[in-house]
matplotlib code that plots the C-alpha trace (Angstrom):
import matplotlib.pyplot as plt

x = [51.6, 51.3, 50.1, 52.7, 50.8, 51.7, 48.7, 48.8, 50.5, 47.4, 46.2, 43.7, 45.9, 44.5, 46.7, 45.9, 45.7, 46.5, 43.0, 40.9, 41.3, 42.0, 41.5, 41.1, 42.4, 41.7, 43.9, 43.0, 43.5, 40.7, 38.3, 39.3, 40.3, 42.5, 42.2, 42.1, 40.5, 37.6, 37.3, 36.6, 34.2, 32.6, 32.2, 30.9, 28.1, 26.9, 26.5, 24.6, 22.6, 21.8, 21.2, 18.6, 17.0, 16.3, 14.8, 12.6, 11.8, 10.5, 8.8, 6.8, 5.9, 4.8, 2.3, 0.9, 0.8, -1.3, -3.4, -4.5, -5.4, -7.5, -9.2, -10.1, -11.1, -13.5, -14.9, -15.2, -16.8, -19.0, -20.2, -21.3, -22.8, -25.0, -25.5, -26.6, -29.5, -30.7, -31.4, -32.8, -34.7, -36.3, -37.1, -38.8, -41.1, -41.7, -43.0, -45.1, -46.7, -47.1, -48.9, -50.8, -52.1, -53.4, -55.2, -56.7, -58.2, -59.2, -60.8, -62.0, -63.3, -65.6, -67.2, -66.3, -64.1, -63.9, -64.8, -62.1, -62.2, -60.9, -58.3, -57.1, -56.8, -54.8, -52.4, -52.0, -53.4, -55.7]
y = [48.4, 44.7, 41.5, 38.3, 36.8, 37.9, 38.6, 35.8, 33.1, 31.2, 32.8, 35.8, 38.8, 41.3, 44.7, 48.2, 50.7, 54.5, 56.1, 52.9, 50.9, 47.0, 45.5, 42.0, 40.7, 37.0, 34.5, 32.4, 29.7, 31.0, 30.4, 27.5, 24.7, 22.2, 18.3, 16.9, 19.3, 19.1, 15.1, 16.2, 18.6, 16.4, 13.9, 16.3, 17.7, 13.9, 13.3, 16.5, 15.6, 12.1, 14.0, 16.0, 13.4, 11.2, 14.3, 14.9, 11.2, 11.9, 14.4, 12.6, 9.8, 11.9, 14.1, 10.8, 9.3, 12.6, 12.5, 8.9, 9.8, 12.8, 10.3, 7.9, 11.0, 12.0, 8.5, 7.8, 11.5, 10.8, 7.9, 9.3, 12.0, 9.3, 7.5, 10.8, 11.4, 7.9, 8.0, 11.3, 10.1, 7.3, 9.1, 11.7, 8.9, 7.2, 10.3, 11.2, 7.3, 8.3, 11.4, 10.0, 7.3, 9.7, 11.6, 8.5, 7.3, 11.2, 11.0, 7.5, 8.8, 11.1, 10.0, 6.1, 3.8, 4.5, 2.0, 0.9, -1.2, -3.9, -2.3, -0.3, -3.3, -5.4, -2.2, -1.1, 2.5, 4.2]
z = [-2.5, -3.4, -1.2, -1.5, -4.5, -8.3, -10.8, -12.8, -10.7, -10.4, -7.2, -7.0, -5.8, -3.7, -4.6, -2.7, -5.1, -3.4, -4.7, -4.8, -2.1, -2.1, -5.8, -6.8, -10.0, -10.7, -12.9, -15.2, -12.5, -10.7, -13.4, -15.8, -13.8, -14.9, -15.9, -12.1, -11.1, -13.6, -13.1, -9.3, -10.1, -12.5, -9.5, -7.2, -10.0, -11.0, -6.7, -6.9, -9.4, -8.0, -4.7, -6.6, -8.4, -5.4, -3.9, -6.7, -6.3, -2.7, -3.5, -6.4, -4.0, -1.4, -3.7, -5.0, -1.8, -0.4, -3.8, -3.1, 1.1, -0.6, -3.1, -0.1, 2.2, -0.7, -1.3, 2.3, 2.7, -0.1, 1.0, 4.3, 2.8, 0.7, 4.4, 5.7, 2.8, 3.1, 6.4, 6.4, 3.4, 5.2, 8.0, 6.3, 4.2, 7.7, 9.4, 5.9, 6.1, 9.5, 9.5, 6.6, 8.5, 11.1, 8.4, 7.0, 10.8, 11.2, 7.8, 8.6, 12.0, 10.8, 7.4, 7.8, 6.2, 3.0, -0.1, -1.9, -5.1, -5.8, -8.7, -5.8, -3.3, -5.8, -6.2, -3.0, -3.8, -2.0]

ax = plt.figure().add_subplot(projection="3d")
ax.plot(x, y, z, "-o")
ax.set_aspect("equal")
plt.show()
């Protein structure tokens, strides 16, 4: 039994064969297209392709656009970090003068103020 299109009339023909079933032949219609058609899908694959590209485009914009938010995130992270140790830094070398200070009057307290010379005066040490 045969459908209403004929194997190699430029259709695909759908025949039932007795033992197999439905079988599918294809022409070669169905698989080299001719000169219109070819200009059309020609068309169709260079507006793919542009389609494509300016996705791609996108894409690339929007990677270097989140690499640049990361690079300011890290700088500005960075430099709070270095904000952070600063202050901790001067806090810890106020307490020290501090409790230094204390020592020295404790010290000072007990034996009396101590003799500095004048090497030390004129460098601050001691």
């Amino acid at each position: 039994m045969q459908l209403p299109f004929e194997p190699g009339s430029g259709y695909t023909a759908l025949q039932l064969d007795m033992n197999r079933g439905p079988v599918m032949t294809v022409a070669q219609r169905d698989v080299v297209p001719d000169a219109n058609d070819r200009d059309y899908l020609l068309e169709l694959w260079k507006g793919c392709l542009v389609e494509m590209m300016a996705d791609v485009s996108e894409a690339v914009l929007r990677c270097k656009d989140a690499s640049r938010m990361v690079k300011t995130e890290s700088k500005a992270a960075v430099a709070d970090a270095r904000a952070t140790s600063i202050d901790a830094m001067l806090t810890l070398e106020q307490k020290i003068e501090e409790r230094l200070g204390q020592i020295r009057k404790l010290v000072d307290d007990k034996y009396g103020p101590a003799i500095r010379d004048s090497c030390c005066l004129a460098c601050n040490v001691g």
